[in-house]
N, C-alpha and C positions, 0 to 999 in steps of 0.2 A: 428259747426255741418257740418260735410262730407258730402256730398252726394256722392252715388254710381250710378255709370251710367256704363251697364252694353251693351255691343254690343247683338243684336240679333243674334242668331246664326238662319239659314233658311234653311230648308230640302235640297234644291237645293239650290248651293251658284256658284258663278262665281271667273276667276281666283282670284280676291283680297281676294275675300271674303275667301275660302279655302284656299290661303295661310296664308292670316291670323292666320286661326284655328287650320291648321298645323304647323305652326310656320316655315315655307320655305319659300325662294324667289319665286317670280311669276313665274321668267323665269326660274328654277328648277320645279315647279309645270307643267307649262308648259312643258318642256321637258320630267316628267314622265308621264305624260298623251300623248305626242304624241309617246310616245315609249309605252304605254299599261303597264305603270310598277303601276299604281295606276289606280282603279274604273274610266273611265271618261266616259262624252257620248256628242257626239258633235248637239249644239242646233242652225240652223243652221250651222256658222262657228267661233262659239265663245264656247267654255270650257267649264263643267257643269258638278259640283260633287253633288254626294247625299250623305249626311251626313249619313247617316246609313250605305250605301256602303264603305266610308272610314273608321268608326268606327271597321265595322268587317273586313276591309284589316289592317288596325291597329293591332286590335286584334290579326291576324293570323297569322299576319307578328311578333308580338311581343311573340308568343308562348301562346299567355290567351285564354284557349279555354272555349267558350261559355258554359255552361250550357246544359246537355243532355237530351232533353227532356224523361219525362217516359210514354213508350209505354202503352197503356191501351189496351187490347185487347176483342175486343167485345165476351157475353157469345153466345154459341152454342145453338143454338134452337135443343130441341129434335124433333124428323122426328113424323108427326102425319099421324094416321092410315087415311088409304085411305076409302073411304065411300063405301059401298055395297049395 
């Protein structure tokens, strides 16, 4: 019997962790984050991706675009008679 043991993927991950998940070297990760070419935000002075942030530079970068939200537009009140 196998067992599966599966890595935590973490909203906020650090260099390893997102290269990891991106399947890049660190020090490539590293370098698109200090050139602003990928989501990053510095915590401290150590690297800090947000998984949702890369997913949709992913995305956007890969040409998949998101799903468009549908507008609902609120009904118009009609205008009530002024009191005398």
């Amino acid at each position: 019997m196998a067992v599966s043991v599966q890595a935590t993927v973490r909203e906020v991950m650090d260099i390893r962790q997102a290269s990891e998940y991106l399947g890049i070297s660190g020090d490539t990760l590293y370098r698109y984050a200090s050139e602003g070419f990928i989501p990053a935000f510095k915590l401290g002075n150590r690297w800090r991706f947000k998984k949702t942030l890369m997913d949709a530079w992913m995305d956007e970068k890969s040409g998949v675009k998101p799903p468009t939200p549908i507008a609902v537009m609120p009904k118009q009140k009609k205008p009530v008679a002024r009191a005398r």
